[in-house]
C-alpha positions in Angstrom: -10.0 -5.1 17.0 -10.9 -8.1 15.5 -8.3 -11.4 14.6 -5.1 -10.1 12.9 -3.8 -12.1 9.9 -0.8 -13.9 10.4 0.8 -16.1 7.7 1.2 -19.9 8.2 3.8 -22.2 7.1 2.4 -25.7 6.0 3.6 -28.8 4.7 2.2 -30.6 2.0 0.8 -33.5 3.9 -1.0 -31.7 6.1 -4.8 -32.4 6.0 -8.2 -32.5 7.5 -11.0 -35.5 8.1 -13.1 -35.7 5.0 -15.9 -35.5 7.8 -14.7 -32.6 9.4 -15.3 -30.5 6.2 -18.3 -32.2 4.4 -20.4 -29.1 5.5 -18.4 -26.9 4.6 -19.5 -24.1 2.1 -18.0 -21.0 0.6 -18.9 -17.9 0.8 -18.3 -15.4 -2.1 -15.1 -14.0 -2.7 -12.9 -12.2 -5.3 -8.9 -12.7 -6.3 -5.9 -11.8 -7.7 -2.3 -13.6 -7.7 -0.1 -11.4 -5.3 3.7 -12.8 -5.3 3.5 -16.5 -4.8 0.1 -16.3 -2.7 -3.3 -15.8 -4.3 -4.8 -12.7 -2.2 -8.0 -13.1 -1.7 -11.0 -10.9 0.0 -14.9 -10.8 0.9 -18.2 -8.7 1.4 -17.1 -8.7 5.1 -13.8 -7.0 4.0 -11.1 -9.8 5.5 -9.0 -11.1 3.5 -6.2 -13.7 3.4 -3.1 -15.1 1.3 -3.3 -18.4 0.1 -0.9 -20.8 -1.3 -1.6 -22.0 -4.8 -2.1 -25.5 -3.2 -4.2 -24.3 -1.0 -5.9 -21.8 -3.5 -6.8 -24.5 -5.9 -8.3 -26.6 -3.5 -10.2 -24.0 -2.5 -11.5 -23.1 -5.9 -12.4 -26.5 -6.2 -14.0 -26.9 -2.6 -12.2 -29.6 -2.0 -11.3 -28.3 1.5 -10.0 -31.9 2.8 -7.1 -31.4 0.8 -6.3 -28.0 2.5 -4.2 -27.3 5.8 -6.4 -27.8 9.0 -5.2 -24.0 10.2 -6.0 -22.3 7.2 -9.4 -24.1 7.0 -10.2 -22.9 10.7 -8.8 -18.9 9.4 -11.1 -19.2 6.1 -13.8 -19.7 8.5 -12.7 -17.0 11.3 -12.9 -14.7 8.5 -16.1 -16.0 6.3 -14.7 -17.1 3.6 -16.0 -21.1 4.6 -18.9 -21.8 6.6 -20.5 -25.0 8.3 -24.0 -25.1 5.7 -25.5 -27.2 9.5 -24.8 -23.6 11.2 -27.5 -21.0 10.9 -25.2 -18.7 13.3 -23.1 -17.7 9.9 -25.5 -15.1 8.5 -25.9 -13.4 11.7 -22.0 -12.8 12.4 -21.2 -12.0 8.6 -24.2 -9.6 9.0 -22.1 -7.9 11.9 -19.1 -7.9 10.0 -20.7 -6.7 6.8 -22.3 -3.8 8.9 -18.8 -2.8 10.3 -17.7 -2.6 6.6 -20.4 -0.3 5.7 -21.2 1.7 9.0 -21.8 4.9 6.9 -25.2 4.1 5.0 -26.8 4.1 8.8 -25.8 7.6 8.8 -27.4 10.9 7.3 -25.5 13.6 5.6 -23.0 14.6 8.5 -20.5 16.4 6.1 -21.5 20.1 5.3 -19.4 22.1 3.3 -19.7 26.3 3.1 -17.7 27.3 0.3 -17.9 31.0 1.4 -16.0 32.6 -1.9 -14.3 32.0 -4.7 -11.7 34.4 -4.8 -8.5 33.8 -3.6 -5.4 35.8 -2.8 -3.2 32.7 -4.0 -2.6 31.2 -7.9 -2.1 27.5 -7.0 -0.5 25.7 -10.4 -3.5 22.7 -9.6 -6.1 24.7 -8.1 -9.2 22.2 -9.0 -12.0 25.2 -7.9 -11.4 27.5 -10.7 -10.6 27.6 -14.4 -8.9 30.2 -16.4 -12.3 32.2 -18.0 -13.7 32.0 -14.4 -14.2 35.8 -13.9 -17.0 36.7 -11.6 -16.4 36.8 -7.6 -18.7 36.5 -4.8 -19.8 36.2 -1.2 -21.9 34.7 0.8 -24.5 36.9 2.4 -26.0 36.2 5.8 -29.3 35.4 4.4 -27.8 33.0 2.3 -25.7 31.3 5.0 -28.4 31.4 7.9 -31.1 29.5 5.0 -28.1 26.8 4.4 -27.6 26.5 8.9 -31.2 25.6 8.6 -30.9 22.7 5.8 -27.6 21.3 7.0 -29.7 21.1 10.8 -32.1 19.1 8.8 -29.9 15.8 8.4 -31.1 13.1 10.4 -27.2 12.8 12.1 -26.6 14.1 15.1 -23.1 14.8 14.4 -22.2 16.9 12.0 -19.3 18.6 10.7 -19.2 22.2 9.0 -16.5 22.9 6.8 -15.5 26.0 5.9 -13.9 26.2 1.8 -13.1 28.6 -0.6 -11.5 30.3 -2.7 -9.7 31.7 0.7 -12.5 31.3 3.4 -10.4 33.9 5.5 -11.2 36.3 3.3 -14.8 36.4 4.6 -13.4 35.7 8.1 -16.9 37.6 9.3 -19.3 34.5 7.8 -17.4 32.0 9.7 -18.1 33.8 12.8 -22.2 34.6 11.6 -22.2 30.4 11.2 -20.7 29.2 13.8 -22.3 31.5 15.9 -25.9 30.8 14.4 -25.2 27.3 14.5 -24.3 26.9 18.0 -27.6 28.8 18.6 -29.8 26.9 16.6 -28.3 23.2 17.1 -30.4 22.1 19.7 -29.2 18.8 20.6 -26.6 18.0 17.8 -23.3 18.0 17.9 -21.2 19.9 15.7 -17.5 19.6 14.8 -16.1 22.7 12.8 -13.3 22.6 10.5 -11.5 25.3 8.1 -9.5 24.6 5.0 -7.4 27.7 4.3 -3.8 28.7 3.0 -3.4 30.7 6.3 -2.2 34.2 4.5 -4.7 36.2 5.8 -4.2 34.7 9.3 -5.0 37.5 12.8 -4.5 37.1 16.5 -8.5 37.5 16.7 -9.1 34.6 14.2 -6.9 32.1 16.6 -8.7 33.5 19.3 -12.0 32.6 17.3 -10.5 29.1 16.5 -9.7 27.5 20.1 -13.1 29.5 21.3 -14.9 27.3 19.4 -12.7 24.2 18.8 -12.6 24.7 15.0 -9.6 22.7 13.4 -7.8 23.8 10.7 -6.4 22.3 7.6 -4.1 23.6 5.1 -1.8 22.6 1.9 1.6 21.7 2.6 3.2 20.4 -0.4 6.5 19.8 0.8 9.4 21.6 1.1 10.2 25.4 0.3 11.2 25.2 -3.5 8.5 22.5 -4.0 5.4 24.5 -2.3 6.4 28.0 -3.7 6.9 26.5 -7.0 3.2 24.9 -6.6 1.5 27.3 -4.3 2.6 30.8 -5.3 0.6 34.0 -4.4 -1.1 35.8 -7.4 1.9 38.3 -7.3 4.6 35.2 -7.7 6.0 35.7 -4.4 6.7 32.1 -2.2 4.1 30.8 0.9 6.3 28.3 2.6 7.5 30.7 5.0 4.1 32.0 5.8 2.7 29.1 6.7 5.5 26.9 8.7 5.1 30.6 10.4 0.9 30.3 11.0 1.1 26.9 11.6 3.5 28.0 14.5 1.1 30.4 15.8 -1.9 28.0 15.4 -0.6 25.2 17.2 0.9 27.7 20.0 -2.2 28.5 20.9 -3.6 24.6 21.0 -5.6 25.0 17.9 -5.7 21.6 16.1 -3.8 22.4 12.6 -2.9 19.7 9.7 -2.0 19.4 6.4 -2.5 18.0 3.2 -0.2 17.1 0.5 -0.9 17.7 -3.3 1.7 15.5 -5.6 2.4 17.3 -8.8 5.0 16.5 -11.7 7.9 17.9 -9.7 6.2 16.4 -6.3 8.3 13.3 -8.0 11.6 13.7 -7.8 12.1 13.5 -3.8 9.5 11.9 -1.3 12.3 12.1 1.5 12.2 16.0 1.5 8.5 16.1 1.5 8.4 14.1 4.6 11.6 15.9 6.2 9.2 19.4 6.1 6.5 17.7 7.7 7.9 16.5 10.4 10.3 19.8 11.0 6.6 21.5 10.9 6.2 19.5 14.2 3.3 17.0 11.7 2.9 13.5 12.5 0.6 12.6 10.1 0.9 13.4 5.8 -2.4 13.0 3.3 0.1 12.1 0.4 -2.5 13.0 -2.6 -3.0 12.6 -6.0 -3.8 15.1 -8.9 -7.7 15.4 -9.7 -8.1 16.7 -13.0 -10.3 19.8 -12.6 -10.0 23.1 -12.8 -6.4 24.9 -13.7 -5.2 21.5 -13.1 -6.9 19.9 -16.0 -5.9 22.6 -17.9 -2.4 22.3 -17.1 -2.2 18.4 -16.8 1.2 18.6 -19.6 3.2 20.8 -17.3 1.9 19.3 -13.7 0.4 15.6 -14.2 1.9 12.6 -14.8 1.0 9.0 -15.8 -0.6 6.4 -12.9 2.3 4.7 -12.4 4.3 7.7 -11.4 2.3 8.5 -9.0 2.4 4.9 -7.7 5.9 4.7 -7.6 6.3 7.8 -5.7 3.8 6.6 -3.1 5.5 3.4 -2.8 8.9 4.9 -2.0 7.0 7.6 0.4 4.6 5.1 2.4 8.2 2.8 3.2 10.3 5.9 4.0 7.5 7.2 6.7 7.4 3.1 7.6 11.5 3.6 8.1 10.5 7.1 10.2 8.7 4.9 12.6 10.8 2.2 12.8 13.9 4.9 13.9 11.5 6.2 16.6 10.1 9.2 14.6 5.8 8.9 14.7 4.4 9.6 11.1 1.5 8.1 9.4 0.3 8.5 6.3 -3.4 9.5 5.4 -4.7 7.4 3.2 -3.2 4.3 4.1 -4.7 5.2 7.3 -8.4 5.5 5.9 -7.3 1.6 3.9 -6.2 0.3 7.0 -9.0 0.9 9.0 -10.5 -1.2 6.7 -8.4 -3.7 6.0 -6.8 -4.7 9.7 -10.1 -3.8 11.5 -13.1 -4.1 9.6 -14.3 -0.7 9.9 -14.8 2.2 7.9 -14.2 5.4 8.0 -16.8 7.7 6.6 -14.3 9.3 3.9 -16.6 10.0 0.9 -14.5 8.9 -1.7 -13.6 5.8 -0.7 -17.0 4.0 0.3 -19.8 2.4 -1.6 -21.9 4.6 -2.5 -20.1 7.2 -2.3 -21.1 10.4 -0.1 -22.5 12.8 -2.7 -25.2 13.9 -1.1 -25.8 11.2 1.3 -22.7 11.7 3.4 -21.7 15.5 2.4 -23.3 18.3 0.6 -21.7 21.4 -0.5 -23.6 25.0 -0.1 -22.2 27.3 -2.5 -21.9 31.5 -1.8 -24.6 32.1 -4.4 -27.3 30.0 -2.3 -26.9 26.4 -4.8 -26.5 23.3 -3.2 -24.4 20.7 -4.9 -23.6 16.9 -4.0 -20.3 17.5 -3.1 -17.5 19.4 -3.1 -16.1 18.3 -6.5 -19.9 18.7 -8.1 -19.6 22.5 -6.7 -16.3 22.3 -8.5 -17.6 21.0 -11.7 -20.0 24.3 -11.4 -16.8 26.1 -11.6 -16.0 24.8 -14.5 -19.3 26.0 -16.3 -21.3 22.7 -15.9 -24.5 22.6 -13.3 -25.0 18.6 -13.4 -24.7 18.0 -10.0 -26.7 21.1 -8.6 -29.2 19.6 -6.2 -31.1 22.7 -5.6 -30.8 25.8 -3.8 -31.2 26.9 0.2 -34.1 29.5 -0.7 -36.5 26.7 -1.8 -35.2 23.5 -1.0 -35.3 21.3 1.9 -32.9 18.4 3.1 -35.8 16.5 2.3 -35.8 17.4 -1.4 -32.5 17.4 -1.7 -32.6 13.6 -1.1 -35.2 12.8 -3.2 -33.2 14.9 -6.1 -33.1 12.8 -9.0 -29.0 13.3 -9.1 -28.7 11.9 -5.8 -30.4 9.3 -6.8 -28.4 8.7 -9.9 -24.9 9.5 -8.3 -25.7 6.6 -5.5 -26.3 4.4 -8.4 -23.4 4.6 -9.9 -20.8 4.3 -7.3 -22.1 1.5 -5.7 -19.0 -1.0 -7.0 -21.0 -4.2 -6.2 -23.2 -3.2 -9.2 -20.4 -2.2 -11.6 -18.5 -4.0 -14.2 -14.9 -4.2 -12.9 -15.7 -3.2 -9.8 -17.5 -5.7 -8.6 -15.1 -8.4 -9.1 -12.3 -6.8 -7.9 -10.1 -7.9 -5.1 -10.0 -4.5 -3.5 -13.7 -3.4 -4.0 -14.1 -3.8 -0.1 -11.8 -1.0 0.5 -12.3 1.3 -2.4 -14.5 4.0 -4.1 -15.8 5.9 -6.9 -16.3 9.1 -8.0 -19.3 9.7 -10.7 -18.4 13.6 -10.2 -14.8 12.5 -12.1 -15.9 10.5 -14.4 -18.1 12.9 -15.3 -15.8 15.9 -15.6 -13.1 13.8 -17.4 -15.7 11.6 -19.6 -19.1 13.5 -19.9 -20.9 10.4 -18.3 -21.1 9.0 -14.6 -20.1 6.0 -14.9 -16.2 4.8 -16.0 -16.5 3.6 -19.5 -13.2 1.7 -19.1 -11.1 -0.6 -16.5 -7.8 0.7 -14.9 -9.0 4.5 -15.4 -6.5 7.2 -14.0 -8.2 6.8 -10.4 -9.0 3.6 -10.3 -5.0 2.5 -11.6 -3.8 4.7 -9.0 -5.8 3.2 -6.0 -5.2 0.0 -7.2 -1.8 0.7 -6.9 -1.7 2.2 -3.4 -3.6 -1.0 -2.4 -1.3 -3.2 -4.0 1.7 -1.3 -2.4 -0.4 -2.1 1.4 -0.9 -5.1 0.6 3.0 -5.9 -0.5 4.0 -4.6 2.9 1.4 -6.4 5.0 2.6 -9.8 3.1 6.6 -8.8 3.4 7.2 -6.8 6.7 6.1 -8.0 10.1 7.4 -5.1 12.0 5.9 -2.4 9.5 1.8 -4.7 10.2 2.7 -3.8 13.6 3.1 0.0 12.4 0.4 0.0 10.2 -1.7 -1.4 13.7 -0.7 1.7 15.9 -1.8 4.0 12.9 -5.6 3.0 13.5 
């Protein structure tokens, strides 16, 4: 792990030499004023509070007039360099690397969305819309043609994931892929995962599961008035019991089982109850998450969404009450502070498609749909849904991975999330640590690109960020939490 941040007290005489820093040259760097600091950030994704006498000496490069220590910090973590020093470009090219890891990689995400019907009526459910009618399968041709494309990536590791609908209700396919898979993998290794609602859940399937080392994932939105309000099954009847009951049986049997919050309207009105069902679930970790408006959800956004700053004031009071978890004894993280984190403390990056520049469509994940079409992601497949083909790349019975990448939507989708390129990305403070999503914009504006600044998303990443940030500057103790959690 690389130098942690610490924050230095300073008096105002301190100094340096005038000679010490004549070479001295800044790098580039973005800002905004955080409390009485100035947070600032870089390419290489370190960052640093200054003091505004400090700041505006900076700015001004007059870096005699700064504190020795934070002089010898700045350049520890590229924001000042000796211009004599040809070393610099070589380590801020490792550091830059770290940051962006993921372009070295081919598309190592592979999504089978098996069906789309589903034995549940989810108030938020972003795969289907209320005039989506016809059902399907995947058929064994269909799947064994998509095995064969997905093998095609450049990566070595890979990870199939299996989505619906309810995958389980086509519990047979899993077992045709995985089994297909593992005999037609050669020397690539592959990491299954399934993302289901457990209902349909058998002794054979768990069998199936720790036979094959297949983790599963499913919705837990908090506790049993909450997730039966949100997650109903099409005949009305409650969930919650069903699954704290699977998710027993699953982790039982040493099958690796987690869980993923949605926050809705009534997700609001008490974080400390969400948490409390996690952790009696035996969880240690919570993907606290926000509304995407597709599908039913965008339909329903007056009954179930809420503005930005709701949301942001919820995960505020939900990332310091899991902080107060750990600090009692109790081990909980939070997901997405995780994936920030990683970035932030430790200069790498994890390969979650949504936050990285570009973004993964296509390059990082593809999504196979039952009827043989091949989209760029999972959310393009669910803009499909929806009755819109934009982000169709092709389709397994006469495309190639090959193709697929030279598909002039990937193309375009790269293009537009890569935030160094856009206008208010690209002087951002956070742009280091944050995404796009084209597919979004798309869906909510009819055009890839955000037309305007502090959108839904980007105001409620902005947000979580600044809520990191606030507790990195504040809490000492809570730093050395947020450490452990990468």
């Amino acid at each position: 792990m690389r130098r942690i941040f610490r924050i230095y007290e300073t008096s105002d005489e301190a100094g340096s030499e005038t000679g010490e820093v004549g070479n001295m040259k800044s790098n580039y760097f973005n800002f905004k004023k955080f409390q009485d600091r100035y947070l600032i950030s870089n390419e290489q994704g370190r960052y640093y509070f200054l003091r505004p006498k400090d700041f505006g000496a900076f700015v001004k490069e007059d870096y005699a007039a700064m504190d020795p220590k934070v002089v010898e910090d700045l350049k520890d973590r590229f924001f000042l360099y000796n211009s004599e020093e040809s070393v610099f470009v070589e380590k801020a090219m490792e550091a830059y690397r770290g940051n962006k890891q993921y372009i070295f990689n081919g598309t190592c995400l592979h999504i089978f969305v098996l069906t789309n019907a589903c034995n549940m009526c989810c108030v938020y459910c972003q795969a289907q819309d209320s005039s989506q009618e016809l059902k399907g399968i995947m058929d064994e041709d269909t799947a064994r043609k998509a095995v064969e494309i997905a093998l095609q990536s450049p990566e070595h590791y890979l990870t199939f994931e299996f989505q619906g609908g309810e995958p389980l209700i086509h519990f047979e396919m899993i077992r045709f892929i995985v089994e297909y898979s593992e005999a037609r993998k050669n020397d690539k290794e592959i990491q299954y995962s399934l993302v289901t609602n457990t209902l349909l859940l058998t002794d054979e399937m768990i069998r199936f599961f720790k036979q094959y080392d297949i983790s599963v994932s499913t919705s837990l939105d908090g506790h049993q008035p909450l997730h039966d309000h949100n997650r109903p099954m099409r005949n009305g009847g409650g969930t919650f019991e069903i699954v704290r009951k699977n998710v027993k049986r699953l982790q039982d049997a040493g099958v690796h089982a987690g869980a993923i919050q949605t926050t809705t309207k009534q997700s609001l009105e008490d974080p400390g109850k969400i948490i409390q069902a996690y952790l009696e679930m035996g969880f240690d970790h919570l993907f606290i998450r926000p509304l995407t408006p597709l599908g039913y959800a965008k339909e329903h956004w007056d009954e179930i969404g809420y503005e930005p700053e709701e949301f942001v004031g919820f995960y505020r009071k939900i990332l310091k009450m899991i902080l107060e978890c750990n600090k009692k004894g109790l081990k909980a993280a939070e997901g997405h502070a995780r994936i920030f984190l990683r970035k932030i403390i430790a200069g790498y990056s994890d390969n979650y498609m949504e936050l990285r520049s570009p973004c993964g469509a296509a390059v990082g994940q593809m999504a196979y749909y039952y009827d043989g079409n091949i989209y760029t992601c999972d959310e393009g497949r669910m803009v499909a849904e929806m009755g819109d083909s934009m982000f169709c790349l092709g389709n397994v019975r006469e495309s190639s991975y090959d193709e697929l990448m030279d598909h002039r939507i990937c193309k375009v989708t790269c293009q537009a999330s890569v935030l160094e390129a856009l206008p208010g990305c690209c002087d951002c403070v956070y742009h280091p640590y944050c995404g796009v999503c084209p597919v979004i914009n798309y869906a909510s504006n009819q055009n890839i690109y955000e037309r305007q600044a502090n959108s839904y998303r980007c105001s409620i990443y902005k947000g979580m960020l600044d809520t990191i940030f606030e507790i990195l500057f504040t809490d000492s103790e809570a730093f050395q939490i947020f450490e452990s959690w990468i």
